[in-house]
N, C-alpha and C positions, 0 to 999 in steps of 0.2 A: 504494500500500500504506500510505505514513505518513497518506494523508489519509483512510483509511478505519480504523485504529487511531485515530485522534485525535477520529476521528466518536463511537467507541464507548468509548474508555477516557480519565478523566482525566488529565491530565499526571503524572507524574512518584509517581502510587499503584500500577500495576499492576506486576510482578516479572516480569522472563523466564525460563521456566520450560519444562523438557523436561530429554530423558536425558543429554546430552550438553552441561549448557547454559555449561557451562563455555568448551567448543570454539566454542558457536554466539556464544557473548559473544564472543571474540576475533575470528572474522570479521565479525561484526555492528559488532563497535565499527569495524572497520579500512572495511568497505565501507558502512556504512549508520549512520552515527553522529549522524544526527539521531533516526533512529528508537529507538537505542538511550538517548538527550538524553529525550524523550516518555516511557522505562522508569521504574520505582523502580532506585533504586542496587540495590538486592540480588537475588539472583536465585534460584531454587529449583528444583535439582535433585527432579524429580518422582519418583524412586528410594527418597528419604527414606516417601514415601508408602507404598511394599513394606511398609515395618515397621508403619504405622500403620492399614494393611487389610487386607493379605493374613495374615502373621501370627499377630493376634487370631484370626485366621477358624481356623487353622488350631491356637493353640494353646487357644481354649477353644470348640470348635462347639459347645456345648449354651447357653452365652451369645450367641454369634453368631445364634444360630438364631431367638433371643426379639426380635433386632431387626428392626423395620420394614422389608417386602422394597419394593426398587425396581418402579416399573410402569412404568418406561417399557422398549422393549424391549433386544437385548442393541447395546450399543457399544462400541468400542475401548477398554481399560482405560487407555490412555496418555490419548485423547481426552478421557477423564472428568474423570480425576487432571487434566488441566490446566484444565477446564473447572474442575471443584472448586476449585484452587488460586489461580484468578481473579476468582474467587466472596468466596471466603475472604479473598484479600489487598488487591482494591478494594473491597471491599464493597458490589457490587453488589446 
């Protein structure tokens, strides 16, 4: 697992990131602490994301509407939100 993260992510730019990633930080650091070593220090709670899309969407649709729709088809909104977050914070 660490040597296939290390294929694809720089040392020490990518954030760990999920619902829970608080909990998954403490097991992670206690069983897997090199891989956690290979992380950025900070981590991102993907929940924050709720406010920054769901939201908007929700409190202005007739703006939400004029933006550019997705073509790819439908995926996990959790999936995305990290894929995005990974995007976002290595700058791939």
């Amino acid at each position: 697992f660490l040597s296939f993260v290390r294929q694809h992510t720089p040392p020490g730019q990518c954030p760990l990131a999920g619902n829970s990633v608080h909990a998954d930080k403490k097991f992670l650091d206690k069983y897997m602490p090199q891989f956690m070593r290979h992380l950025h220090y900070r981590c991102q709670n993907i929940f924050s994301f709720f406010f920054l899309i769901v939201l908007p969407r929700r409190w202005y649709p007739e703006e939400y509407s004029l933006a550019p729709q997705k073509k790819a088809s439908h995926r996990s909104v959790c999936i995305t939100w990290v894929f995005h977050s990974c995007i976002i914070e290595c700058h791939v």
